[in-house]
C-alpha positions in Angstrom: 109.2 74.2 87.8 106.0 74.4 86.0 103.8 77.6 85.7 101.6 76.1 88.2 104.0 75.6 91.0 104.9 78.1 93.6 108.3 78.0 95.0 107.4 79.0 98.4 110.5 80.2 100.3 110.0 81.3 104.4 111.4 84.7 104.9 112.5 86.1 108.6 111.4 89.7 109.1 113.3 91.4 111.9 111.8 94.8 112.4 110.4 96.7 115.6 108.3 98.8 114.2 104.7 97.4 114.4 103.3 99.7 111.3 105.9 98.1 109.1 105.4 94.4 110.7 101.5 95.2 109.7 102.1 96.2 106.1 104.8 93.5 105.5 102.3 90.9 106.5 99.3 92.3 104.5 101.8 92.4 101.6 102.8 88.6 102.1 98.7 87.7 103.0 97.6 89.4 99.7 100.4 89.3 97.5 103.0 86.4 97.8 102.7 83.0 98.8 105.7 82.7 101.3 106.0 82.2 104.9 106.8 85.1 107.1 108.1 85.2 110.4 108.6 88.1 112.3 111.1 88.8 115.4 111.1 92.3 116.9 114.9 92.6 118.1 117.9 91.7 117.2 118.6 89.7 120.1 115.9 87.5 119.0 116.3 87.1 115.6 120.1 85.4 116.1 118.1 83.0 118.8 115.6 82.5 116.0 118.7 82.1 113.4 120.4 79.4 115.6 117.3 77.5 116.9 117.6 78.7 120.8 114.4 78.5 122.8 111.6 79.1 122.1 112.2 79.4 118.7 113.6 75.4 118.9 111.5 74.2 115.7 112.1 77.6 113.2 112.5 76.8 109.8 115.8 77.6 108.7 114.7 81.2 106.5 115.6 81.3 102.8 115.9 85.0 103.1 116.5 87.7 105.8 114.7 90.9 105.8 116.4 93.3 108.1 116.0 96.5 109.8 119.0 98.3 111.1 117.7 100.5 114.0 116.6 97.4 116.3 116.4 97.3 120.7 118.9 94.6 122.1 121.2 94.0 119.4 121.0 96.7 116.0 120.8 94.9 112.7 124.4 95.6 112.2 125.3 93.5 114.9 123.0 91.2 113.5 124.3 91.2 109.9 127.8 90.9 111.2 127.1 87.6 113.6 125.5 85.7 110.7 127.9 86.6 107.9 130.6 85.5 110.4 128.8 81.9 111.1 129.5 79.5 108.7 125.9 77.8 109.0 124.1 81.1 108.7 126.7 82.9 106.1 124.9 81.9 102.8 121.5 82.9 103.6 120.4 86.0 101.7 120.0 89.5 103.9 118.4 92.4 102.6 118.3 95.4 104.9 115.6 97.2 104.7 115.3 100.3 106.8 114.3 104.1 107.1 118.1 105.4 106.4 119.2 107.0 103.5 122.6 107.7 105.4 125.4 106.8 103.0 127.3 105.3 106.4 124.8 103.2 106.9 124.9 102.1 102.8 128.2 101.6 103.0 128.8 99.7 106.4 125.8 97.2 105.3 127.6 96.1 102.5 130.7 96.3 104.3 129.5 93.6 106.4 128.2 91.5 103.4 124.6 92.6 103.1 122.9 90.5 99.7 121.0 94.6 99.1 120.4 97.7 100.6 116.6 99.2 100.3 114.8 101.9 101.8 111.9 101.6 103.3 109.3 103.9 101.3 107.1 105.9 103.4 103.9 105.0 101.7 101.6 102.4 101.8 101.7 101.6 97.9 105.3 102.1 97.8 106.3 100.0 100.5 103.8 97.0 99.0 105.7 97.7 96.0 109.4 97.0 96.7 108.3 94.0 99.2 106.8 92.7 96.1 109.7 93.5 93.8 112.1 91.9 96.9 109.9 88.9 96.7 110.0 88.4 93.0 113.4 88.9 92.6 114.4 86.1 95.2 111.6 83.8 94.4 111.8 84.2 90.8 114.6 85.7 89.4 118.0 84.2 91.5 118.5 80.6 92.8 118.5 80.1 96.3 120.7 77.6 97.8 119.3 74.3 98.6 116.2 73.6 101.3 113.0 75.9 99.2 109.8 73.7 99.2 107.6 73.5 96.1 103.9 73.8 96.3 
């Protein structure tokens, strides 16, 4: 890849929180070139994942970001479905949530988590590590087989 191409990889948000849906889209609008998609539960996200109406035509995502603390099915439910399915197993997921709770540390990589990060409570901060999160999977580690170049 030259300098001059992107790799452009589409990324799933699943997060309820509509503050953190806002700032995670103006960090992908102002920052990064990828494509972001955003569910707000878990239920939705593993009908998203599997390509269940209405989500028939979803890309398949390059990279999962995750929160834990979701309505209809929690992020840990959701981390353990798709490290379980064989189709889904090799895609990425980094949860990103509010707790600092060592349980919650531990159980997310217990269930196969790719990284564990904290959500920062300001603006600047939380522009920051999605732009760190981006780098590192667009520009650092090799993703398996499917990311476009632009």
């Amino acid at each position: 890849m030259t300098d001059d191409q992107v790799r452009v990889i589409n990324v799933l948000l699943v997060e309820d929180d509509p503050g953190d849906v806002l700032m995670t889209r103006e960090a992908f609008d102002e920052y990064l070139h990828n494509r972001l998609d955003v569910v707000t539960d878990g239920a939705a996200a593993l009908s998203y994942l599997r390509n269940e109406p209405p989500y028939a035509d979803a890309p398949r995502p390059d990279l999962i970001l995750l929160d834990l603390n979701l309505p209809r099915r929690d992020g840990r439910e959701v981390l353990a479905e798709v490290k379980a399915d064989p189709d889904l197993a090799y895609i990425p997921v980094i949860v990103l949530t509010t707790s600092q709770a060592e349980e919650d540390v531990l159980r997310s990589y217990q269930l196969h988590a790719n990284a564990y990060v904290t959500k920062p409570v300001d603006f600047e901060g939380f522009i920051e590590a999605i732009k760190q999160i981006d780098h590192f999977f667009v520009s650092v580690v090799q993703l398996p087989g499917g990311s476009a170049i632009s």
